[in-house]
C-alpha positions as CSV (number, residue, x, y, z in Angstrom):
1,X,142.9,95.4,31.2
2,X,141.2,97.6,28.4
3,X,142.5,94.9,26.3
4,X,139.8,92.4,27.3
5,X,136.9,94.5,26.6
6,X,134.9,94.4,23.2
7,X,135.6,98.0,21.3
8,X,132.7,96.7,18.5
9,X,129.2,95.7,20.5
10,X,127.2,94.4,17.9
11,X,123.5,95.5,19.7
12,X,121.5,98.3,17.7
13,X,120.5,101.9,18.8
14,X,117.5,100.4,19.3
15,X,118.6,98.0,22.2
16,X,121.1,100.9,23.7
17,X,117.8,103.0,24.1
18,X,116.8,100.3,26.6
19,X,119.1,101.6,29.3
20,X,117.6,105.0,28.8
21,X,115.6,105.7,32.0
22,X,112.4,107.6,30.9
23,X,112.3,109.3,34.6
24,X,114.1,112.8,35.1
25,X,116.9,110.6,37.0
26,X,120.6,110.3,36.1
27,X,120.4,106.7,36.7
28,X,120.4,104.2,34.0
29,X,117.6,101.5,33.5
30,X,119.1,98.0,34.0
31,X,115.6,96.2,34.3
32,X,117.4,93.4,31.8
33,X,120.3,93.3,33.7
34,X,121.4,90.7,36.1
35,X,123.8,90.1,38.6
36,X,125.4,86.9,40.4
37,X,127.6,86.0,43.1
38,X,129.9,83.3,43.0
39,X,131.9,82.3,45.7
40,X,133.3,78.9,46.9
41,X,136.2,77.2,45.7
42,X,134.9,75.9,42.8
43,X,133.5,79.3,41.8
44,X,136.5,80.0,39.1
45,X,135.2,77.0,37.5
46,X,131.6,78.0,37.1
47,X,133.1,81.5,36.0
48,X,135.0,80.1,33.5
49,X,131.8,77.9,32.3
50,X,129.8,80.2,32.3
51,X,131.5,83.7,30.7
52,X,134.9,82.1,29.3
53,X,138.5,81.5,29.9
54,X,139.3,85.0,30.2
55,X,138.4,85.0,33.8
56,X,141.6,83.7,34.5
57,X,143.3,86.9,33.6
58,X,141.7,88.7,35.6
59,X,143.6,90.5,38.9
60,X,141.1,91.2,41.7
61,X,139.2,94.3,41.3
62,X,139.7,93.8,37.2
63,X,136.5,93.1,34.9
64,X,135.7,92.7,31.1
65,X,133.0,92.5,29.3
66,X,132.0,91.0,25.7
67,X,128.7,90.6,23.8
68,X,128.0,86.5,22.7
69,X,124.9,85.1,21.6
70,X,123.3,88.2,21.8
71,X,124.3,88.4,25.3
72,X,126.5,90.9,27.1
73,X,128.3,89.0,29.7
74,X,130.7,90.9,32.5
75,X,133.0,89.4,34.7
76,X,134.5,90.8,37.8
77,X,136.9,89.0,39.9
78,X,136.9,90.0,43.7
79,X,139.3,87.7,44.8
80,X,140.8,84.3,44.5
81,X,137.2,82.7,44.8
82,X,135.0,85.0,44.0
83,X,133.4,86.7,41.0
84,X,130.3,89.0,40.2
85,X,128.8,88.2,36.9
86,X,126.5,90.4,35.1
87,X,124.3,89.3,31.9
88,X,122.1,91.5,30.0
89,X,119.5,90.1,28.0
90,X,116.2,88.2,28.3
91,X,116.0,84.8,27.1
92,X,112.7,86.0,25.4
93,X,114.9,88.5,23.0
94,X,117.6,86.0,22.0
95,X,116.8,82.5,22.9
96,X,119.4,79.9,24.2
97,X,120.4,79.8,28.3
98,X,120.3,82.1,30.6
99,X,122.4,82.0,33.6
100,X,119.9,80.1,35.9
101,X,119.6,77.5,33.8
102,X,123.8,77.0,32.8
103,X,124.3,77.4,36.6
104,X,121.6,74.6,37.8
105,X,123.3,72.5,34.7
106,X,126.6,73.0,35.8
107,X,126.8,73.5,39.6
108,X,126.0,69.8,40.7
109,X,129.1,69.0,41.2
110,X,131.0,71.9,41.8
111,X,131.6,73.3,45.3
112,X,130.2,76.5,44.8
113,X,127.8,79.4,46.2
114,X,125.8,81.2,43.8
115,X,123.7,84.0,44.4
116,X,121.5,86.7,42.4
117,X,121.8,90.0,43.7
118,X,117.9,89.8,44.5
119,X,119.0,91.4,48.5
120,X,121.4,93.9,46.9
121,X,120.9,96.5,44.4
122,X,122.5,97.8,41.3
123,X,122.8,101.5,40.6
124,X,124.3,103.0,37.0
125,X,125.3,106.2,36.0
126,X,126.6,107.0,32.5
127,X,130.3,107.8,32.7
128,X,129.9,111.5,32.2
129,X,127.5,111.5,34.6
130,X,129.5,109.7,37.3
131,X,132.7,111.5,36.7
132,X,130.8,114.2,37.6
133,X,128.6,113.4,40.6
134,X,130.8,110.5,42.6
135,X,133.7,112.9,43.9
136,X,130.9,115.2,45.4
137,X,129.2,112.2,47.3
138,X,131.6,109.2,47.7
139,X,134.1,108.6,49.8
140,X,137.7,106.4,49.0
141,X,140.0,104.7,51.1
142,X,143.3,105.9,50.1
143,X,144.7,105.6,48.0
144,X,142.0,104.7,45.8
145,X,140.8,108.0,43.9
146,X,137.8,108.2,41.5
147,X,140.0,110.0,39.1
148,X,142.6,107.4,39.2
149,X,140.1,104.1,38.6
150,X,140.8,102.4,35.3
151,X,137.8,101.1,32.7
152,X,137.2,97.4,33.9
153,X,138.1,98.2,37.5
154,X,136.4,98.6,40.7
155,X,137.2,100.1,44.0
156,X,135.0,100.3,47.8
157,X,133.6,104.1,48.6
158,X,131.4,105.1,51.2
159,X,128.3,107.0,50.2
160,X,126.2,108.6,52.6
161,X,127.3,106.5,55.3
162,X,127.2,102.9,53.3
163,X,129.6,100.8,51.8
164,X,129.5,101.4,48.0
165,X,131.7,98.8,45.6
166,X,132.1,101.4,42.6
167,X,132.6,99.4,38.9
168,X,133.6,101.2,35.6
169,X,133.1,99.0,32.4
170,X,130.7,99.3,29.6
171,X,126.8,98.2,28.4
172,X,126.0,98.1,25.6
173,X,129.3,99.4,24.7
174,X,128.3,102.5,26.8
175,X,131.1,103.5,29.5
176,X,129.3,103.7,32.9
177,X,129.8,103.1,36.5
178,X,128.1,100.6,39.3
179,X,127.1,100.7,42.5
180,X,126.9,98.2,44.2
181,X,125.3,98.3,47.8
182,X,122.8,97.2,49.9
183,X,118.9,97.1,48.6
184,X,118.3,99.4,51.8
185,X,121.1,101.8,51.3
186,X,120.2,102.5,47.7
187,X,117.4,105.2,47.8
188,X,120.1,107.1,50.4
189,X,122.6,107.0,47.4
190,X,120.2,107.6,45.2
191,X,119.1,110.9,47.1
192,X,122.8,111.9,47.9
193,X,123.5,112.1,44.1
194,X,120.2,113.8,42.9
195,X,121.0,116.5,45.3
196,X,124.5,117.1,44.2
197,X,123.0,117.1,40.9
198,X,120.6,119.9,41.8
199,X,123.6,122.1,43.0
């Protein structure tokens, strides 16, 4: 799946310094990132709308990720009819539509559920920093192994006692990994890696 990727992001340094997180934390800032949930079984329509026809490439568990309009979009399938879309951007910095306003547009008649990740939270560590710190703290159903998970893939963990969906793809052309949990389960996670990183 490294194939669907973009090797050459067209943002500046300037932009990349954006995900820098000015705190003394490992944790990326991804205050211009946003995530959706489609599900539904229209929802491989409104991913194809709204990110492009590579979706349907996509095994479950398989992402990609390409910068358009100024935009970085990522697409992850989870299963037959569902995806988790991310977008980075404002439309401030870059003008044109932003997924609120394609998704009103284009979801009247589509039987679909969309939902932004405004109950769930979104954790990223640079790759280094992941590679590192996950196989102190997270736990994998086997036979999924952190060492084993491909760029663009994901795989479910447990972390300090909550479900974690663990994602490694890029921003801003920068490997990383998400986290996806729960919003209440993220300062546990949160802790749970700051004190492996202490040790």
């Amino acid at each position: 799946m490294n194939s669907l990727s973009s090797e050459q992001l067209f943002l500046t340094d300037a932009a990349k310094v954006l995900l820098e997180n000015q705190e003394n934390t490992p944790f990326l800032n991804l205050s211009r990132y946003q995530l959706w949930e489609l599900t539904g079984i229209d929802s491989f329509k409104l991913a194809k709308l709204l990110v492009s026809d590579v979706v349907a490439k996509l095994a479950p568990f398989n992402s990609f990720d390409v910068i358009f309009t100024g935009y970085q979009y990522s697409a992850l399938r989870l299963g037959e009819d569902n995806f988790r879309l991310g977008l980075y951007g404002e439309l401030g910095d870059y003008g044109g539509l932003n997924f609120e306003e394609v998704i009103a547009h284009t979801q009247t008649n589509l039987r679909v559920w969309v939902e932004p990740w405004d109950k769930r939270k979104v954790i990223a560590l640079p790759e280094s920093t992941a590679l590192d710190l996950l196989p102190k703290i997270a736990v994998f159903n086997s036979p999924d192994h952190l060492e084993e998970l491909q760029h663009n893939c994901a795989i479910s963990a447990i972390i300090d006692g909550s479900s974690v969906l663990i994602w490694r793809h890029q921003l801003l052309s920068q490997p990383i990994f998400e986290l996806h949990t729960a919003k209440g389960d993220a300062e546990a996670i949160c802790m749970a890696a700051a004190l492996a990183r202490s040790q």
